[in-house]
C-alpha positions as CSV (number, residue, x, y, z in Angstrom):
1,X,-158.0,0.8,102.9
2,X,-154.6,0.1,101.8
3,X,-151.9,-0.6,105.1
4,X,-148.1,-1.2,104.8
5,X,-148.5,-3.8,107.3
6,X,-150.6,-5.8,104.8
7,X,-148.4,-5.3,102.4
8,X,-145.4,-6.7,103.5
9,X,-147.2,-9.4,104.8
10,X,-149.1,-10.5,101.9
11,X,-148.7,-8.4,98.7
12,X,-152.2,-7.0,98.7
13,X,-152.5,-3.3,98.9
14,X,-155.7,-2.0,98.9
15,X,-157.6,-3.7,96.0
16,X,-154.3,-4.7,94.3
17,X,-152.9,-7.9,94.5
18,X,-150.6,-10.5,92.7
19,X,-152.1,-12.7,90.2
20,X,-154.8,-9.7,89.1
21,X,-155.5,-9.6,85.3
22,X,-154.6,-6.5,83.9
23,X,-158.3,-5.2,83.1
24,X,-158.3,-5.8,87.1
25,X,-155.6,-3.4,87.8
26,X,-157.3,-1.3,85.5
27,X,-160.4,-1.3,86.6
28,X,-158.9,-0.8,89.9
29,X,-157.2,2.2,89.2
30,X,-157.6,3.8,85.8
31,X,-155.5,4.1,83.1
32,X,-152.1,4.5,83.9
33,X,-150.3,7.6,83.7
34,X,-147.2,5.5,81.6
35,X,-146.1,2.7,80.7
36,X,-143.0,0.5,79.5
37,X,-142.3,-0.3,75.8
38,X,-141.7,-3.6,76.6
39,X,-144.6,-5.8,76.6
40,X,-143.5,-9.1,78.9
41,X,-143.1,-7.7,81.5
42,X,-145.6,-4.7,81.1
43,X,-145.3,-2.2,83.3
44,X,-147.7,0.6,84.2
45,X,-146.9,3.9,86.3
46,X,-149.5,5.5,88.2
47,X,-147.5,8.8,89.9
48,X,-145.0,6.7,92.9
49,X,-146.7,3.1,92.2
50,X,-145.4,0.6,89.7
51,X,-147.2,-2.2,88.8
52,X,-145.3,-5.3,86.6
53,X,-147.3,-7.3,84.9
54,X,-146.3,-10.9,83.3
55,X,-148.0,-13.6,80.3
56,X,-146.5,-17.1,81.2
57,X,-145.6,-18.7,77.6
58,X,-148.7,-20.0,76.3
59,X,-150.9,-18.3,79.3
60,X,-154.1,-16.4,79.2
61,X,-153.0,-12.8,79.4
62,X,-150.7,-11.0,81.9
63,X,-150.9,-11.2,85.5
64,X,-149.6,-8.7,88.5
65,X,-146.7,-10.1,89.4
66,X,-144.8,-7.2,91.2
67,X,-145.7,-4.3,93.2
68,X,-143.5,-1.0,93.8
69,X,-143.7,1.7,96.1
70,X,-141.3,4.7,95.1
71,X,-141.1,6.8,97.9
72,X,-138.1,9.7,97.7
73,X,-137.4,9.1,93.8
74,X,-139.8,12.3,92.6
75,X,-142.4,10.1,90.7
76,X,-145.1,11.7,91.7
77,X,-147.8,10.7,94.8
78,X,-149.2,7.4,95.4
79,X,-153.0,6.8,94.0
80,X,-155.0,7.5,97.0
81,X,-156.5,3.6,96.7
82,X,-153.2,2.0,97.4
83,X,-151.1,4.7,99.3
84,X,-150.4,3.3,103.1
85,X,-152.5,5.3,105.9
86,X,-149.9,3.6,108.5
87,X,-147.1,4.8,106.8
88,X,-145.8,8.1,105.6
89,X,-142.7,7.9,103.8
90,X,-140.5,10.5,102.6
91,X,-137.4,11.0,100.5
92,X,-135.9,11.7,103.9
93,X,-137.2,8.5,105.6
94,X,-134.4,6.6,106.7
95,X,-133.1,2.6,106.9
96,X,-133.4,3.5,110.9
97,X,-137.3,4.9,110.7
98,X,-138.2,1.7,108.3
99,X,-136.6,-0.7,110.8
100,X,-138.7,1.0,113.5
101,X,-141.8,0.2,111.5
102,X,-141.1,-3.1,110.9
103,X,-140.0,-3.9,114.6
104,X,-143.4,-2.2,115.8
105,X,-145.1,-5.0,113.6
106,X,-142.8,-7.9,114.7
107,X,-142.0,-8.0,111.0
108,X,-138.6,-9.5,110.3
109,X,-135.9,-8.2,108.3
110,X,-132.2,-9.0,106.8
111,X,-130.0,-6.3,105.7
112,X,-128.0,-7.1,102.3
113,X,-125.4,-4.1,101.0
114,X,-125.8,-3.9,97.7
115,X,-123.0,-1.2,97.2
116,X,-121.5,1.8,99.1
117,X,-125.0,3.7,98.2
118,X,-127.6,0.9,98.1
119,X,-129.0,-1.4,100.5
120,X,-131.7,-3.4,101.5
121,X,-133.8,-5.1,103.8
122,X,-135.2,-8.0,102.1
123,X,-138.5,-9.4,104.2
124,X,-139.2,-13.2,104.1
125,X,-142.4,-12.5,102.0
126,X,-140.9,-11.2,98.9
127,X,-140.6,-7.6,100.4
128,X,-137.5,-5.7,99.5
129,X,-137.2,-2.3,100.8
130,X,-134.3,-0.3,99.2
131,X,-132.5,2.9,99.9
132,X,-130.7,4.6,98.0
133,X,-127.2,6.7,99.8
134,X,-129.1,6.1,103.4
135,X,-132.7,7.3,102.4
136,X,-135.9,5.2,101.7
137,X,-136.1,4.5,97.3
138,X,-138.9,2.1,97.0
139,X,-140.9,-0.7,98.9
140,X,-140.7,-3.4,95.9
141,X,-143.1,-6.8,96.4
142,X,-142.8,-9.9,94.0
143,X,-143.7,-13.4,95.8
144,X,-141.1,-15.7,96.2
145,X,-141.8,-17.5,93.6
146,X,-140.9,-14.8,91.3
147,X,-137.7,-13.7,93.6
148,X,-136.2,-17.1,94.5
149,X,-134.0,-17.9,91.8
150,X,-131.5,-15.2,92.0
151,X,-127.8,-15.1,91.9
152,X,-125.9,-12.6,92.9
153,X,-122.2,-11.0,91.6
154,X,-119.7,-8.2,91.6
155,X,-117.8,-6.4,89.2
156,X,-115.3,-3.3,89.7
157,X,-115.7,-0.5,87.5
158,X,-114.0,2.9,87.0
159,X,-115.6,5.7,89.7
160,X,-116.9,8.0,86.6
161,X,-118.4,4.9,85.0
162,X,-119.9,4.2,88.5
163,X,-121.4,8.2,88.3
164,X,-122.8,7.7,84.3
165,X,-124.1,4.7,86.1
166,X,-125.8,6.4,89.4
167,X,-127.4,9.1,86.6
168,X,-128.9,6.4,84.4
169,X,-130.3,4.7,87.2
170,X,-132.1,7.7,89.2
171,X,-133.3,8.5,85.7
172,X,-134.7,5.1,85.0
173,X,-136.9,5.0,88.9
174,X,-134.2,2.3,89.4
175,X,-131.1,1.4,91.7
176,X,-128.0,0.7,90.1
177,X,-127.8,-2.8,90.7
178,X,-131.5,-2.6,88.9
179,X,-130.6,-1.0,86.3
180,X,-127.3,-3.7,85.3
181,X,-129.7,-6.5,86.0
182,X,-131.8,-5.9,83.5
183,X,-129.1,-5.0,81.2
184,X,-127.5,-8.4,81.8
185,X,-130.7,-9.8,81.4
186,X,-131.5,-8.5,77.9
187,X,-127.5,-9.5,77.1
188,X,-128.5,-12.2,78.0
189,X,-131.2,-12.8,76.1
190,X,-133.1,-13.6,79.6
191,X,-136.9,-13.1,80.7
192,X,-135.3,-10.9,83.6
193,X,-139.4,-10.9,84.9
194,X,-138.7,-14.2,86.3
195,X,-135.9,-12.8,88.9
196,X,-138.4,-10.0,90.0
197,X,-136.9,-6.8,88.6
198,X,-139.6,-5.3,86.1
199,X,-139.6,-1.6,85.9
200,X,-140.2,0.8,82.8
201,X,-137.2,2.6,81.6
């Protein structure tokens, strides 16, 4: 039985957790319903769940190495296995109905505003929970390992370039500041798994 409580406590949720093999994940759940071009990280969709997998240079295959929970972003239902029975999120579940949940649990949270539309709560576990203009997006856990070495900046950009922007991100399952990551990553020339963002495109 897979609980939200768990998960933001630990990473595991249901019979997934980080450091599975992928014939693990697969065995777990099936064959995904999609999954990224790129190979490292990989990622595989199953409906609302996102699952990144990683191969270390020089390691033994790819590991699970980020977990994502997209609530009100019309991917599709959560596989039965993993979906939360202590939680039922919507895309109109709120920052306020999260922090009620997490406050129920004694679970700690700090807000970080991302933009005027995107913010978090970012959990001490690796949790980050983001919303997207004032509504629930995804549930997104990496371990700290993964998340820790992150930097953060801003840039100003014209408002219609901001809207292309807000378009190319609800169509890539991803917040904006998502999105530009892993542009600047691939710029870059960057492994942008190691900072925790992994998502299919």
């Amino acid at each position: 039985m897979a609980t939200l409580e768990r998960f933001l406590r630990t990473g595991e949720l249901g019979p997934l957790r980080p450091g599975l093999g992928q014939d693990e994940v697969v065995a777990a759940l099936g064959p995904p319903d999609d999954e990224s071009v790129g190979r490292n990280p990989l990622v595989l969709k199953y409906g609302g769940l996102q699952l990144s997998l990683h191969q270390p240079n020089g390691g033994a295959g790819r590991r699970l190495v980020l977990i994502g929970l997209y609530i009100g972003t019309g991917q599709g239902p959560i596989p039965e296995t993993v979906r939360p029975t202590d939680f039922a999120g919507t895309a109109e579940t709120t920052e306020a109905d999260v922090r009620a949940f997490l406050a129920r649990f004694g679970l700690p949270a700090e807000a970080v505003a991302v933009d005027e539309d995107t913010s978090h709560l970012v959990l001490p576990t690796g949790v980050r929970i983001v919303f997207d203009g004032g509504t629930l997006h995804s549930i997104q856990y990496a371990p700290r390992a993964a998340a820790a070495a992150r930097k953060q900046i801003a840039v100003s950009v014209p408002a219609d370039t901001w809207d292309r922007l807000r378009e190319l991100a609800r169509a890539a399952n991803q917040s904006v500041p998502e999105l530009c990551a892993g542009w600047i990553a691939q710029r870059a020339g960057v492994n942008e798994h190691a900072n925790g963002v992994g998502h299919a495109g």
